[in-house]
C-alpha positions as semicolon CSV with decimal commas, in nm:
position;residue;x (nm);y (nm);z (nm)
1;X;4,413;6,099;4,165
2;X;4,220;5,777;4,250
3;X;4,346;5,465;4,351
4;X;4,068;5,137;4,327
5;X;4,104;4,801;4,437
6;X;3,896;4,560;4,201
7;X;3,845;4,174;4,144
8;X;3,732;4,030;3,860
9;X;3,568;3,684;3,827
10;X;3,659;3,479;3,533
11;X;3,346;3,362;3,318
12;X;3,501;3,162;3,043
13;X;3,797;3,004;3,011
14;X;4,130;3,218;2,943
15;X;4,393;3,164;2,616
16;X;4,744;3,286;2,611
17;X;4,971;3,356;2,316
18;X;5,191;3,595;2,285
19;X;5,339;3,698;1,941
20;X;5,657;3,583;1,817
21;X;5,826;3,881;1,869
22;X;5,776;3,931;2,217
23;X;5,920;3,540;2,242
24;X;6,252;3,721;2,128
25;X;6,264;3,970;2,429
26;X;6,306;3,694;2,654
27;X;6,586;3,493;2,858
28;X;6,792;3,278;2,658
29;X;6,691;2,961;2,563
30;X;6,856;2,676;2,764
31;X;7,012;2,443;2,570
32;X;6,807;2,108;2,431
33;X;6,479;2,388;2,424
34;X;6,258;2,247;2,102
35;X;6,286;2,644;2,015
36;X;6,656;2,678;2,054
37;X;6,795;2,786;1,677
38;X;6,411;2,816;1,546
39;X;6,325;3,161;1,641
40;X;6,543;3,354;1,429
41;X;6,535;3,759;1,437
42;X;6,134;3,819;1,492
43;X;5,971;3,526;1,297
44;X;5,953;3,095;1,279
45;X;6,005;2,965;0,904
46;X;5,686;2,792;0,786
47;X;5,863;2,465;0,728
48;X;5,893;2,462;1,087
49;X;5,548;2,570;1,201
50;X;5,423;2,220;1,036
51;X;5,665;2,039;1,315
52;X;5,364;1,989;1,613
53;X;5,679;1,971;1,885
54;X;5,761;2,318;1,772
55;X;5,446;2,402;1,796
56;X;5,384;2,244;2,130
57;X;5,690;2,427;2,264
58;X;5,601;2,800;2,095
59;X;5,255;2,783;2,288
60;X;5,408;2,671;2,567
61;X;5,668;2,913;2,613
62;X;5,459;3,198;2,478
63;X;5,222;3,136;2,790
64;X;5,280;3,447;3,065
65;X;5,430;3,286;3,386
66;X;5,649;3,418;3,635
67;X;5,815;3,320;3,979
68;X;5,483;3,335;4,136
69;X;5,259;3,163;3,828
70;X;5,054;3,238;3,518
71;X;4,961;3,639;3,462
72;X;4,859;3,887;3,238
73;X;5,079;4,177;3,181
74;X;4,948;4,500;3,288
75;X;4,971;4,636;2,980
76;X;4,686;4,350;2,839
77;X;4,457;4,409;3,121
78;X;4,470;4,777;3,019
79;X;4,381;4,744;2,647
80;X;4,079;4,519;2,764
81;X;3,922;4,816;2,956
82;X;3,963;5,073;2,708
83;X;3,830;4,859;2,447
84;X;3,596;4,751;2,650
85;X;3,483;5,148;2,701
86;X;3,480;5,162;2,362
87;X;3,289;4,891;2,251
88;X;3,025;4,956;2,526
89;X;3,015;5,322;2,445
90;X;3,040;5,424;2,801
91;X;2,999;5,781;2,834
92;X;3,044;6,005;3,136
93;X;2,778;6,281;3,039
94;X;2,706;6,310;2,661
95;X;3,090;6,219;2,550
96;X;3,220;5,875;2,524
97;X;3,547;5,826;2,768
98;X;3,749;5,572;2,611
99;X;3,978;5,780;2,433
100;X;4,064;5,947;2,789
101;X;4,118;5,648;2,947
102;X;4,408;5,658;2,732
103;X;4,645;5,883;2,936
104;X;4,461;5,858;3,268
105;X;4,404;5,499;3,350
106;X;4,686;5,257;3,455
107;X;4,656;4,887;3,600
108;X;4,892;4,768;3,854
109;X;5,113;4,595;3,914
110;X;5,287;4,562;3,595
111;X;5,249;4,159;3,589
112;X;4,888;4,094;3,736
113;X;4,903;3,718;3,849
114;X;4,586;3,445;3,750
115;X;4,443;3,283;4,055
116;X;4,205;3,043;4,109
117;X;4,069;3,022;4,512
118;X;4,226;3,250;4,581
119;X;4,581;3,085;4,522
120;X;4,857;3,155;4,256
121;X;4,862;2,923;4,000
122;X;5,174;2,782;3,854
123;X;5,074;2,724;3,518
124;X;4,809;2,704;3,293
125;X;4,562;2,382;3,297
126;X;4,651;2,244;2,978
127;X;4,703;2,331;2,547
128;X;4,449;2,352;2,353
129;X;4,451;2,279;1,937
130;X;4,267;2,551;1,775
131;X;4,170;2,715;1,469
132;X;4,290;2,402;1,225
133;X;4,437;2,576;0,894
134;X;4,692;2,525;0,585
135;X;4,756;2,150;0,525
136;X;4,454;1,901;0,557
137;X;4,494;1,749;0,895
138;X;4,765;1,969;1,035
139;X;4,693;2,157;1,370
140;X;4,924;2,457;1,278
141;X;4,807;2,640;1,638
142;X;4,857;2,584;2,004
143;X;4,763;2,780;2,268
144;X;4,811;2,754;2,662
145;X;4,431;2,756;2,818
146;X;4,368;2,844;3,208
147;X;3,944;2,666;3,241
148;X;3,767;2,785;3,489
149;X;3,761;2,882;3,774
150;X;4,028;3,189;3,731
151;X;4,007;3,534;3,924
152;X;4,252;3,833;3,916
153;X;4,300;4,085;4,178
154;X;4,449;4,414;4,115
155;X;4,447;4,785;4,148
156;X;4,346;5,086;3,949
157;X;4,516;5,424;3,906
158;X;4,305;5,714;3,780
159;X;4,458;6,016;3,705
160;X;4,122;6,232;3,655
161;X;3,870;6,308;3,944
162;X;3,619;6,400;3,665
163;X;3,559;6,016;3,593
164;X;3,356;5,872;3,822
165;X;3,325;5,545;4,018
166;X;3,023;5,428;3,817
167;X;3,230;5,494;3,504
168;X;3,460;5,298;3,617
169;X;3,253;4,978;3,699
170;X;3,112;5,016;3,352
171;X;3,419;5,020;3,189
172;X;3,540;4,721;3,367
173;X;3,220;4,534;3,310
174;X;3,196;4,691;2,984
175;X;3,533;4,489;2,888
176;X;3,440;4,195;3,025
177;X;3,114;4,134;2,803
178;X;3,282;4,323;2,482
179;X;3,622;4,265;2,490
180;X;3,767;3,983;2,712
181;X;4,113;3,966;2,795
182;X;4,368;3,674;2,601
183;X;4,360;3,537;2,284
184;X;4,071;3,364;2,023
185;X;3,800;3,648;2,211
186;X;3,584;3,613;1,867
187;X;3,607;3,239;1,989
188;X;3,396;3,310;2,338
189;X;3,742;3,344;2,542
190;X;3,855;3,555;2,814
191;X;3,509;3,700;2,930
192;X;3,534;3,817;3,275
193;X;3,293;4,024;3,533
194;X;3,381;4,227;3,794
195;X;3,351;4,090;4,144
196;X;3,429;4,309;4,331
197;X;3,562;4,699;4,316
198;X;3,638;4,942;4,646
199;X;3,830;5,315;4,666
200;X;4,191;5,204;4,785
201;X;4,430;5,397;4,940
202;X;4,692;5,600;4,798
203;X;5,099;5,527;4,913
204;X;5,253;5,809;5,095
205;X;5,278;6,102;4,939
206;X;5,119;6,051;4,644
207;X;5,425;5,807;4,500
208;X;5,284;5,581;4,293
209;X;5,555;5,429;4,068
210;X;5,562;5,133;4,317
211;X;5,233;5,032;4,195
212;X;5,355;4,953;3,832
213;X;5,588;4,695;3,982
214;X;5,607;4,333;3,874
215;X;5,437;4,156;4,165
């Protein structure tokens, strides 16, 4: 067991949406909220998606913030390095490792926050129309954009010795070029390269579930 401190360096700007029915698994809706009475079980009626304010306010709220600022879940950052193995083929011998990284690889903590110079940063820069569709002239999609410059610091737990460092930097480059991280990645978003990556130190003891912590 392996423990890696990493930084990655944002190359493109960064989109955020998340999908309607992780809106749902959120805090209540205060009262007056464009969204209050619109989300209804795990979907948004159609006649309402042509209402821009509601669409304003679904991109807004579907963009990842928390006390400290904007972030990516954990769980995100993961699928972008295992696709990102996958996509770039890396292979530690003759055998591709992407389907190990599966049940061996875990980013922490479990809400990985956005900064830019090294500082938190509240929220994203600004929303951005995208991918026009339906009715002529309608902008049915928002989403919340972070331009550069954006960085994210974080750490890596690997569970098997057998993969090695070098692996490791591949994969994380690997998902930066291939996969990105955020939404509209066909679109040139969310490409990232790795800045900087160093062995860390394990907590005491070898207890680890502090590391999947919110931060």
């Amino acid at each position: 067991m392996r423990l890696f401190d990493l930084e990655i360096e944002g190359q493109t700007a960064i989109l955020q949406k998340r999908k309607v029915r992780e809106l749902i698994t959120r805090e209540p809706l205060p009262e007056g909220h464009p969204l209050r009475g619109i989300i209804k079980g795990d979907a948004i009626t159609s006649q309402d998606l042509k209402r821009i304010e509601v669409i304003k306010a679904i991109a807004d709220y579907s963009a990842y913030r928390n006390g400290h600022g904007c972030f990516f879940p954990a769980a995100v950052v993961r699928h972008s390095l295992i696709e990102g193995a996958r996509k770039a083929k890396i292979k530690s011998g003759r055998a591709t490792i992407w389907k190990n990284l599966q049940g061996v690889l875990f980013p922490a903590p479990a809400e990985i926050l956005i900064l830019r110079d090294g500082k938190e940063l509240p929220t994203y820069d600004c929303l951005l129309d995208s991918l026009p569709r339906g009715m002529s002239g309608v902008v049915l999609q928002y989403q919340a954009q972070i331009k550069l410059p954006w960085m994210m610091r974080f750490q890596l737990l690997m569970l098997d010795d057998n993969i090695t460092e070098e692996n490791l930097k591949d994969v994380v480059n690997g998902a930066g070029l291939y996969a990105g991280i955020g939404a509209w990645i066909s679109g040139g978003y969310g490409r990232f390269r790795l800045a900087s990556f160093e062995l860390g130190t394990l907590p005491d003891q070898g207890d680890v579930a502090g590391l999947l912590q919110p931060a």
